[in-house]
MARROMAR-551978 format. One record per residue (C-alpha): x, y, z; residue in three letters. Coordinates in steps of 0.001 Angstrom, whole numbers, plus 500000, padded with zeros to 6 digits. Example, Ala and Ser with C-alpha at 12.3 -4.5 7.8 and 13.67 -1.06 7.14 Angstrom:
REM MARROMAR-551978
<east->512300, north->495500, up->507800, type->ALA>
<east->513670, north->498940, up->507140, type->SER>
//
This chain:
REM MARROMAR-551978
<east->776556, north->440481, up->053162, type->UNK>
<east->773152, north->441698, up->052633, type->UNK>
<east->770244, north->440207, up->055487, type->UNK>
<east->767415, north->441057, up->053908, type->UNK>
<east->767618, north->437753, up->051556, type->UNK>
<east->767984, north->436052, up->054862, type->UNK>
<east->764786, north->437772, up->055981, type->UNK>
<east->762768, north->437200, up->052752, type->UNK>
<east->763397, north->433633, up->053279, type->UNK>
<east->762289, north->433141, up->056683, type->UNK>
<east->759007, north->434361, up->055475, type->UNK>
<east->758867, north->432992, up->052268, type->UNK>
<east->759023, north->428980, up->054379, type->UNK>
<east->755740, north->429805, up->055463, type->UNK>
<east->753657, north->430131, up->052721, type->UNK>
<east->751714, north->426391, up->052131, type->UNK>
<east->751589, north->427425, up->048286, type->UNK>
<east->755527, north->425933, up->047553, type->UNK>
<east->756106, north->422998, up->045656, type->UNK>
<east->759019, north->421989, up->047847, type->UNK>
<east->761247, north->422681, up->051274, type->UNK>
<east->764829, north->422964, up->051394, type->UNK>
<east->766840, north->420395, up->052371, type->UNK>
<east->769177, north->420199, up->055359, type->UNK>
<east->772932, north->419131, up->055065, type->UNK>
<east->773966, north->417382, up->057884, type->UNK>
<east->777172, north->415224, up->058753, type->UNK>
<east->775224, north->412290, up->058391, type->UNK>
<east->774463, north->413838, up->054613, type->UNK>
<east->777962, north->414801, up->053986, type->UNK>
<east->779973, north->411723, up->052399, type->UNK>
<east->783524, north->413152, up->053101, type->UNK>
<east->786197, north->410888, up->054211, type->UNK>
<east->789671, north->410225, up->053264, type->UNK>
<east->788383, north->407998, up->050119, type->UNK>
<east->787013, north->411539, up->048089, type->UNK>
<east->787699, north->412217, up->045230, type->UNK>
<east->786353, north->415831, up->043804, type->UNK>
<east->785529, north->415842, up->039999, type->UNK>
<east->785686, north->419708, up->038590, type->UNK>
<east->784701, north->421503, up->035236, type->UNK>
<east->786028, north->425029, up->034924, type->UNK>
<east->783321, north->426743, up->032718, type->UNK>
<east->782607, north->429936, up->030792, type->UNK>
<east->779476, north->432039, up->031632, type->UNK>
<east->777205, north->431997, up->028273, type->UNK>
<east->777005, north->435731, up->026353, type->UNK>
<east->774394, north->437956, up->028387, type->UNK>
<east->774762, north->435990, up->031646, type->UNK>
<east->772212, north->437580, up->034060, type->UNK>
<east->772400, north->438723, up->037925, type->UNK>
<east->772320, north->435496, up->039941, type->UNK>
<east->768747, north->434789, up->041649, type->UNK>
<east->768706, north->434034, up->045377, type->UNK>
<east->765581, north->433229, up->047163, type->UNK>
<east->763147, north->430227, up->047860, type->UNK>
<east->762205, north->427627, up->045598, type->UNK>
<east->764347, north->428980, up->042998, type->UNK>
<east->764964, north->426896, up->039359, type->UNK>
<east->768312, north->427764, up->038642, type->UNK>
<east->769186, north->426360, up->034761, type->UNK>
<east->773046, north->426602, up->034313, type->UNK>
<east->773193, north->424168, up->031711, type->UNK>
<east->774331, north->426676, up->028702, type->UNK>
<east->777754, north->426707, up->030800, type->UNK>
<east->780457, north->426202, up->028625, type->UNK>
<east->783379, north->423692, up->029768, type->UNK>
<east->787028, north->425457, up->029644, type->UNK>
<east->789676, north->422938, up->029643, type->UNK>
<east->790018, north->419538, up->030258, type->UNK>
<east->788328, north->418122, up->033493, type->UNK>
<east->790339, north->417419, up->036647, type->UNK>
<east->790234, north->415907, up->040519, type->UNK>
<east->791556, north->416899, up->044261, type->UNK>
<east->792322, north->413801, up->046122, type->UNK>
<east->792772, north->412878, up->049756, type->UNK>
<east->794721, north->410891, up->051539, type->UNK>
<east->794471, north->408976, up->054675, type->UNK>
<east->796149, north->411209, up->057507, type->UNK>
<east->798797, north->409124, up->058735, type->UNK>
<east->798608, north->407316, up->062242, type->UNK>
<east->801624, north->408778, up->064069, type->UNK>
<east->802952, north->412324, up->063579, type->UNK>
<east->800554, north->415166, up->061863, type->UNK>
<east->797681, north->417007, up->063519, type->UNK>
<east->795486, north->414588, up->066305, type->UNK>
<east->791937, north->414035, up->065060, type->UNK>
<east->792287, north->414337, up->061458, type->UNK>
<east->790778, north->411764, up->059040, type->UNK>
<east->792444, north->413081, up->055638, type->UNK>
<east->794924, north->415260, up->054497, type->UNK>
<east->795553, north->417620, up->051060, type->UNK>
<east->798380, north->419112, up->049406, type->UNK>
<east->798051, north->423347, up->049361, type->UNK>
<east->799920, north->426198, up->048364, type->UNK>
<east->799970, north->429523, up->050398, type->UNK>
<east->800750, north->432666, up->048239, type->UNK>
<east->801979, north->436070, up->049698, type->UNK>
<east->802302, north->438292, up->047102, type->UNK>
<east->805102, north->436742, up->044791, type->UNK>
<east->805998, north->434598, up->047551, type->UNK>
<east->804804, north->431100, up->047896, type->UNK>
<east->805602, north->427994, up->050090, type->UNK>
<east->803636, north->424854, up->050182, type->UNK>
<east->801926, north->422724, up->053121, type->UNK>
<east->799386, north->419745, up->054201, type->UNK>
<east->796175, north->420980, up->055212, type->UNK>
<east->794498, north->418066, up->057595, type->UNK>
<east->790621, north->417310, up->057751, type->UNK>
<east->787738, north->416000, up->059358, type->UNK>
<east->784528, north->415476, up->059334, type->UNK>
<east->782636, north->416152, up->062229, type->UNK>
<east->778528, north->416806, up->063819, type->UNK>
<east->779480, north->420475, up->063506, type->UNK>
<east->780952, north->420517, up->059977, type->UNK>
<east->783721, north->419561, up->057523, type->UNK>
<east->786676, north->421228, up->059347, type->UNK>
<east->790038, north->421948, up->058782, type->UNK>
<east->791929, north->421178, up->061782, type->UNK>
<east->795735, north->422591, up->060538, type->UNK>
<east->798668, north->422249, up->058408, type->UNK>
<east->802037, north->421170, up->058241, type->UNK>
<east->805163, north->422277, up->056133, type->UNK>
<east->808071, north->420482, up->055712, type->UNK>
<east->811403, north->422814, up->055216, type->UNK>
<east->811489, north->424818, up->051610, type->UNK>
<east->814008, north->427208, up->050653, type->UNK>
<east->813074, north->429900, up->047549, type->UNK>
<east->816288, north->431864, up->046038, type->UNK>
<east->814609, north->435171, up->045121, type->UNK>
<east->817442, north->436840, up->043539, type->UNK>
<east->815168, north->437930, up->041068, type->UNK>
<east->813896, north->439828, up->043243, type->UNK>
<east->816174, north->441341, up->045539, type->UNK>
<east->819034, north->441102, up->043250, type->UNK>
<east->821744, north->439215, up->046007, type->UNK>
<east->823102, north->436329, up->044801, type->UNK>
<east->822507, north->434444, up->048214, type->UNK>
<east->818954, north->435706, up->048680, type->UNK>
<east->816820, north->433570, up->049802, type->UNK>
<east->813456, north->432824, up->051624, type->UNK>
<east->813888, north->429734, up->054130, type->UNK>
<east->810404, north->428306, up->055923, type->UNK>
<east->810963, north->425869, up->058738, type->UNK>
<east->809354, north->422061, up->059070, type->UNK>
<east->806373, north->423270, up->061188, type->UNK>
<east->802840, north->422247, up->062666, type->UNK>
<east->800305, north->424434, up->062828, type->UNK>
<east->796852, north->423993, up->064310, type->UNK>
<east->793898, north->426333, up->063793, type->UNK>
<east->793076, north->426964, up->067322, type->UNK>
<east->791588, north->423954, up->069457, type->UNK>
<east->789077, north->422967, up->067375, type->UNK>
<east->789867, north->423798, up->064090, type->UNK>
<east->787928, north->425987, up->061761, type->UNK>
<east->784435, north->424507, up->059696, type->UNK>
<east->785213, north->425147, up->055500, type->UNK>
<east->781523, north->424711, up->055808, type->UNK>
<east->779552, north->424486, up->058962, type->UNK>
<east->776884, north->421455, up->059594, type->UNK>
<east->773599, north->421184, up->060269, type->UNK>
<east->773041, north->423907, up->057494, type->UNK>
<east->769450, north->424722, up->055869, type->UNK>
<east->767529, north->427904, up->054871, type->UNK>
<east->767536, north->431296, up->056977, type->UNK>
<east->771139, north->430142, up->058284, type->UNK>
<east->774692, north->432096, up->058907, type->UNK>
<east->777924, north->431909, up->059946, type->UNK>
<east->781387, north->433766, up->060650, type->UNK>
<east->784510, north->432146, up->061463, type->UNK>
<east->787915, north->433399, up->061260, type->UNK>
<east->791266, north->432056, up->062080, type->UNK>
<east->794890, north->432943, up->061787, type->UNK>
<east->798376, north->430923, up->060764, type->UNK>
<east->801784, north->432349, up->061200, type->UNK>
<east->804581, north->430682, up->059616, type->UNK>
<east->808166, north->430721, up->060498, type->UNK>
<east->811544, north->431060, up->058549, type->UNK>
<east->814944, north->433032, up->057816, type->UNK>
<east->815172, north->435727, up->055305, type->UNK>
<east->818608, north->436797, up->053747, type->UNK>
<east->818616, north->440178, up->051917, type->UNK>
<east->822082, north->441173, up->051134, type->UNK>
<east->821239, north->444649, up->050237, type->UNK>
<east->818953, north->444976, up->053864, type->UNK>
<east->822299, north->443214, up->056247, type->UNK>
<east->819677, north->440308, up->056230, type->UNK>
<east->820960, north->436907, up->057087, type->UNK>
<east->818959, north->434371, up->058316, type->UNK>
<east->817059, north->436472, up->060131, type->UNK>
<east->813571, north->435503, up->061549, type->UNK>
<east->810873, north->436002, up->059815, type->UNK>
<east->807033, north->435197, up->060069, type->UNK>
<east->804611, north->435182, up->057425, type->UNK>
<east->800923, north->435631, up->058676, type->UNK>
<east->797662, north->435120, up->057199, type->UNK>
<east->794281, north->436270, up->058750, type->UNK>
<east->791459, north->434343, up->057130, type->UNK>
<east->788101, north->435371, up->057537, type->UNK>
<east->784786, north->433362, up->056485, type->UNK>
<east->781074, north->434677, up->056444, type->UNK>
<east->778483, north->432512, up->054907, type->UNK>
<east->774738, north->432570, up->054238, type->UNK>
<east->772115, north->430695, up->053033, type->UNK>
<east->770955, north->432947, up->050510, type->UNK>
<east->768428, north->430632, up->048309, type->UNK>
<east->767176, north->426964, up->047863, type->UNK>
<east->765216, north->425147, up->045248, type->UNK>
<east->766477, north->423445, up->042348, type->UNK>
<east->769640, north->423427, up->039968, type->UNK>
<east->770955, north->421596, up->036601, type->UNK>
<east->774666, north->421683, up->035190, type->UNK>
<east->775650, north->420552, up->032199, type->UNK>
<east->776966, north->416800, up->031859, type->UNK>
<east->779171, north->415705, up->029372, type->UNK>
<east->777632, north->413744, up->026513, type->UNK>
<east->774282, north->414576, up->027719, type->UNK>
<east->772313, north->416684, up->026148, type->UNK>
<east->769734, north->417555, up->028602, type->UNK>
<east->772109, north->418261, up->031416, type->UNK>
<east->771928, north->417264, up->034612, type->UNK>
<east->768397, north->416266, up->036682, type->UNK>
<east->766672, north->418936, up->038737, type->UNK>
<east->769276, north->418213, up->041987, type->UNK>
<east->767601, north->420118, up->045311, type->UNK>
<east->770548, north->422366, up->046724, type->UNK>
<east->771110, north->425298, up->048995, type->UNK>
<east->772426, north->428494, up->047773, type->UNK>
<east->775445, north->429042, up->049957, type->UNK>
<east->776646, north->433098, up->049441, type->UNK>
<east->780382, north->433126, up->050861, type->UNK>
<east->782667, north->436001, up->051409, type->UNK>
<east->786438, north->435290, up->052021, type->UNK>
<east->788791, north->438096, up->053299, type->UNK>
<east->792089, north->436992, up->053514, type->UNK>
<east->794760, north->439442, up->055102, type->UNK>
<east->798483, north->439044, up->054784, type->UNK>
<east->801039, north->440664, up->057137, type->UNK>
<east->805178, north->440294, up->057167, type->UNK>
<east->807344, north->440376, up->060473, type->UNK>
<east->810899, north->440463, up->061044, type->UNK>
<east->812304, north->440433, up->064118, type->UNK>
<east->809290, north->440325, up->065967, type->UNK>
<east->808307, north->443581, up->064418, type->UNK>
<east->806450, north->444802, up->060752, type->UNK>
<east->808610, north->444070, up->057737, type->UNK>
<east->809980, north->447323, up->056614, type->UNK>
<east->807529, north->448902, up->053252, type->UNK>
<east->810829, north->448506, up->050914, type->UNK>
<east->810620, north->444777, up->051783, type->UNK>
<east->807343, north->444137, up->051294, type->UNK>
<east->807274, north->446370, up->048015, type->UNK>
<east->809583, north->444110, up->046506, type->UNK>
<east->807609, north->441146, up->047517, type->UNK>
<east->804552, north->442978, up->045474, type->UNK>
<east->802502, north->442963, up->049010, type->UNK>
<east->801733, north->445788, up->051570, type->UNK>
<east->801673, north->444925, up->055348, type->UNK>
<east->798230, north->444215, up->056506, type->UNK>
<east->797024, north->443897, up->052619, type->UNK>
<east->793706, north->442338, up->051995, type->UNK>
<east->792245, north->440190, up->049610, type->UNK>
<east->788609, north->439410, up->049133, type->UNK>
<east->786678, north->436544, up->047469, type->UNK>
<east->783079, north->436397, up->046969, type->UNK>
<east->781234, north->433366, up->045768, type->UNK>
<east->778307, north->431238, up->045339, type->UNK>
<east->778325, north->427376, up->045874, type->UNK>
<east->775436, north->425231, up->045607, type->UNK>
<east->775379, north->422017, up->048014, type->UNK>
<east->773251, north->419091, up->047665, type->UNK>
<east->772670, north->415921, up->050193, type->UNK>
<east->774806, north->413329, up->050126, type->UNK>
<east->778173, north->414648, up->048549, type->UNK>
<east->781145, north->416151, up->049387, type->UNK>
<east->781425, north->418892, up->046865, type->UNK>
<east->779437, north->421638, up->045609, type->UNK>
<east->777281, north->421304, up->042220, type->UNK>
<east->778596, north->424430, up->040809, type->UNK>
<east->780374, north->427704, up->041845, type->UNK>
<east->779916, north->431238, up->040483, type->UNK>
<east->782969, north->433685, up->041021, type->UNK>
<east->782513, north->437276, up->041689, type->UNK>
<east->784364, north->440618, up->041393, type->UNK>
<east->782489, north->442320, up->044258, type->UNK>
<east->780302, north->442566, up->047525, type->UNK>
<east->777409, north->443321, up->045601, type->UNK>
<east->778157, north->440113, up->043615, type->UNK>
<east->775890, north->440566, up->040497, type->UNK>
<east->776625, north->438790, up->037436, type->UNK>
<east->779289, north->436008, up->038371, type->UNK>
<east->782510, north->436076, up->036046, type->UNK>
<east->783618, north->432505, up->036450, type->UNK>
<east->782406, north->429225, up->037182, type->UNK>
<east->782788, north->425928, up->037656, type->UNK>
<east->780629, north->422851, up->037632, type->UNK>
<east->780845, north->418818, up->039391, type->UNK>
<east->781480, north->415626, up->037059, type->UNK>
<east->780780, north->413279, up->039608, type->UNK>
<east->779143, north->410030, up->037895, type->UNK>
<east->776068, north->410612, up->040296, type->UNK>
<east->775086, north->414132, up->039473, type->UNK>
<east->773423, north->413611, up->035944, type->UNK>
<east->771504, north->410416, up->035359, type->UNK>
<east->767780, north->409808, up->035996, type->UNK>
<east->767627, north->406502, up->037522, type->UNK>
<east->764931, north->404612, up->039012, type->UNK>
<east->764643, north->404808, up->042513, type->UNK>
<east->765411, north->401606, up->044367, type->UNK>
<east->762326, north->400645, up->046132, type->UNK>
<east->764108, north->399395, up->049167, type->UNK>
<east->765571, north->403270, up->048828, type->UNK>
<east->761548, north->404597, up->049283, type->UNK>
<east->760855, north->405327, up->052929, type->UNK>
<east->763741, north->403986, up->054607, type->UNK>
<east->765927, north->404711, up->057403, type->UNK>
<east->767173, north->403764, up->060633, type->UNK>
<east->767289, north->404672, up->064169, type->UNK>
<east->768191, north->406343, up->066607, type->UNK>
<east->770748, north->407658, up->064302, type->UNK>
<east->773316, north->409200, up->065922, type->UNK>
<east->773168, north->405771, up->067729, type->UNK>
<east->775232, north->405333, up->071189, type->UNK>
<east->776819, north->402589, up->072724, type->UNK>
<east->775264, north->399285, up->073693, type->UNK>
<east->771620, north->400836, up->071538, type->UNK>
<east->770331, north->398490, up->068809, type->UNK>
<east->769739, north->400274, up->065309, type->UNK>
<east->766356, north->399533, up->063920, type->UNK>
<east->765843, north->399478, up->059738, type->UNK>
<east->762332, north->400419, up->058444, type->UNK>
<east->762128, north->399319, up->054698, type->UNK>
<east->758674, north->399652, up->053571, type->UNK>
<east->759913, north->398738, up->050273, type->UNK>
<east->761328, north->395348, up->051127, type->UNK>
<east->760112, north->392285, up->049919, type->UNK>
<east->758704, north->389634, up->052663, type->UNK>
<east->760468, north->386604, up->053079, type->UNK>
<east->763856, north->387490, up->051649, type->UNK>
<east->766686, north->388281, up->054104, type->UNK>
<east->768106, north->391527, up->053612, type->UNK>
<east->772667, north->391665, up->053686, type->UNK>
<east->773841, north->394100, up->055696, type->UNK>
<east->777298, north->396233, up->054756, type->UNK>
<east->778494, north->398619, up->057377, type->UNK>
<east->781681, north->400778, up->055930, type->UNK>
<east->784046, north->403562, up->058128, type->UNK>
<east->784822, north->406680, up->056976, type->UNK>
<east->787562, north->405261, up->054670, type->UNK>
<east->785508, north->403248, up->053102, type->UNK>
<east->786613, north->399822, up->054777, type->UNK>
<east->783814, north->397233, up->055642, type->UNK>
<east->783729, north->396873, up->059367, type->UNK>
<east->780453, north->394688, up->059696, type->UNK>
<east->778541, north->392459, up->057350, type->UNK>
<east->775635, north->390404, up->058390, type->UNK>
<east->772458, north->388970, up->057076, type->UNK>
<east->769063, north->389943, up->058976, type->UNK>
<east->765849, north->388606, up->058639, type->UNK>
<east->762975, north->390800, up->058109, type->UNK>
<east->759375, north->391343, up->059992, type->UNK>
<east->756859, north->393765, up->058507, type->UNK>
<east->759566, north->395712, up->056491, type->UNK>
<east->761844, north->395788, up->059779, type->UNK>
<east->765115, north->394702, up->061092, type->UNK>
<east->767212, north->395221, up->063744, type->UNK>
<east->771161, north->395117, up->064049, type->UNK>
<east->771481, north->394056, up->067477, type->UNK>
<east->773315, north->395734, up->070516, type->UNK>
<east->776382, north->393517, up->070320, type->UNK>
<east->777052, north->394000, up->067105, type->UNK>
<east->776748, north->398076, up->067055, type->UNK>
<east->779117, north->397814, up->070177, type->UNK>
<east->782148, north->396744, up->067793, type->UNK>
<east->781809, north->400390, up->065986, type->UNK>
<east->783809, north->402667, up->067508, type->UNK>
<east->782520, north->406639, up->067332, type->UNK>
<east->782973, north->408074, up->063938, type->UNK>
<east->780627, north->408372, up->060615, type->UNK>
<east->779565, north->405123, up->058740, type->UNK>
<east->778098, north->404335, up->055522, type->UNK>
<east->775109, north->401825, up->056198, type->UNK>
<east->774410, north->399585, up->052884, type->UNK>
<east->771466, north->396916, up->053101, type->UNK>
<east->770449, north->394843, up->049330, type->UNK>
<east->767729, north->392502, up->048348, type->UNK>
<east->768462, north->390724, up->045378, type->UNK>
<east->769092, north->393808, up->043118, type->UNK>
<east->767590, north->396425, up->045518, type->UNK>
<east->769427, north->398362, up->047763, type->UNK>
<east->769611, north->401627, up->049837, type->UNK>
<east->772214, north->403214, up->051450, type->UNK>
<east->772095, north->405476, up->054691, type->UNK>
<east->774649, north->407491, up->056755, type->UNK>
<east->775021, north->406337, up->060500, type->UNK>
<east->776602, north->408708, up->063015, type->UNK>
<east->778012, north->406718, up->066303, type->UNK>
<east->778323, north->408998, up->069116, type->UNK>
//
């Protein structure tokens, strides 16, 4: 990871000449919750793709990308209220590859002031015949129904508040249990653990401004403001039996070597206010370069111009994070005098938990005490309309 683009940008922030300042992704910015739904295009660089600029007040213009494929989603689901891993909000289906192994699991999620974390995984039991591999007719790979947190607090896929001149390493490790019977080793059902180290480092290496393509759409995408976020992923895969290394004949015919590594290297470019990045760019190296793969968002909000709501201009509401027994006061210089203004409060799963008309003074309301006292801690979606107006703002309740 190279620091001078870190240093260039603290630098660059102070010069009054820019036309802009990046933004700052915060939990309150960060719409994830059970409800998400990620929209993907996996793209093809154009011919003569160039070195990827990082940097302040860059305008990146990926809109010759050229869609691969047919468009497709990752879902979540609602963790469930008994069982799992405590404190998780959603949960996704994975698969975890060692060499020409595989097994499959349930990673669990939340959101949270420090980040969008994964707290753990579970597995239910799976048993893999590798015969093919070993050449025993009973040969097989067994993992056990398991839990597995990653440590106490879990481990941030991408650490909140972020903004220019920022960094971060994180690493965490999972070790899975199971049997392994190798007829031609005397193996059967003998314990075995499958361990993965995972290490994250991530940087803010640019800011400014982006466009993707959008299907249908000429033009592309709008000018979204984003953060360059420069990742490097080291993943390192290790294979005990009986408590000690897997013997190197073992491992060879798994296609893996004890304590093997894997890098990835990456761009992603985050914007306020969703839960996925605008666009990735692959690499083949730490020197990253010209990217080699990419892939852009389809979600419905990333392409059209649309007017701005006026009761959108200016608003906001405080204190926000709120506590309890505090009243939460709405500025709206937009808002029209003498209409009321309807008031939709929504959890992180999207259900409506408060809905109230207020009367306005001077572009102001104020949701009362008792009524912020029903809202339990957590991350809420605050909607308030007038007639066809509307804004909506993220409410953090401590």
């Amino acid at each position: 990871m190279q620091n001078v683009t870190l240093l260039s940008l603290a630098s660059l922030l102070t010069l009054p000449a820019l036309a802009q300042t990046p933004i700052t992704l915060t939990q309150a910015t960060f719409p994830a919750s059970a409800a998400t739904v990620e929209r993907y295009q996996d793209a093809a660089l154009p011919t003569g793709a160039a070195v990827t600029p990082t940097g302040a007040n860059q305008t990146w213009d990926y809109r010759t990308l050229v869609a691969e494929g047919a468009p497709y989603t990752f879902a979540r689901e609602p963790a469930p209220v008994t069982g799992g891993i405590a404190g998780a909000q959603w949960t996704q289906p994975r698969q975890a590859v060692f060499g020409n192994l595989a097994y499959n699991y349930t990673v669990y999620g939340a959101l949270a002031s420090n980040g969008w974390l994964a707290l753990g995984r579970t597995m239910e039991r799976q048993e893999a015949a590798i015969t093919a591999i070993t050449g025993g007719p009973n040969d097989k790979v067994v993992v056990d129904a398991q839990t597995l947190r990653y440590g106490p607090e879990g481990v941030a896929n991408l650490p909140l508040p972020l903004t220019a001149g920022d960094m971060s390493r994180r690493s965490f490790r999972v070790a899975t249990e199971g049997t392994l019977t190798v007829q031609a080793l005397l193996l059967n059902n003998a314990p075995i653990r499958l361990v993965q180290r995972y290490t994250y480092v991530d940087s803010v290496a640019g800011w400014g401004t982006l466009q993707i393509p959008v299907a249908g759409s000429p033009a592309g995408s709008d000018a979204l403001p984003v953060l360059q976020i420069r990742s490097r992923t080291v993943r390192q895969d290790s294979v005990y039996l009986f408590g000690q290394p897997a013997p190197a004949i073992l491992l060879s015919s798994f296609g893996m070597q004890q304590g093997g590594k894997t890098p990835f290297y990456f761009d992603q470019f985050w914007r306020n206010n969703s839960a996925q990045p605008v666009l990735d760019l692959y690499y083949t190296s730490r020197e990253y370069g010209t990217p080699v793969a990419a892939d852009y968002s389809t979600e419905s909000n990333v392409v059209t111009a649309r007017r701005a709501s006026v009761l959108a201009v200016g608003s906001q509401a405080w204190p926000n994070p709120f506590g309890p027994g505090q009243a939460l006061r709405l500025t709206l210089p937009g808002a029209k005098p003498g209409q009321p203004l309807q008031l939709t409060v929504q959890d992180a799963l999207g259900r409506t938990v408060l809905r109230q008309a207020l009367p306005l003074l001077n572009g102001a309301a104020s949701l009362p005490a008792e009524a912020t006292a029903a809202l339990r801690p957590g991350l809420y979606t605050l909607t308030a309309r007038q007639g066809t107006e509307q804004t909506t703002l993220r409410l953090v309740r401590r």
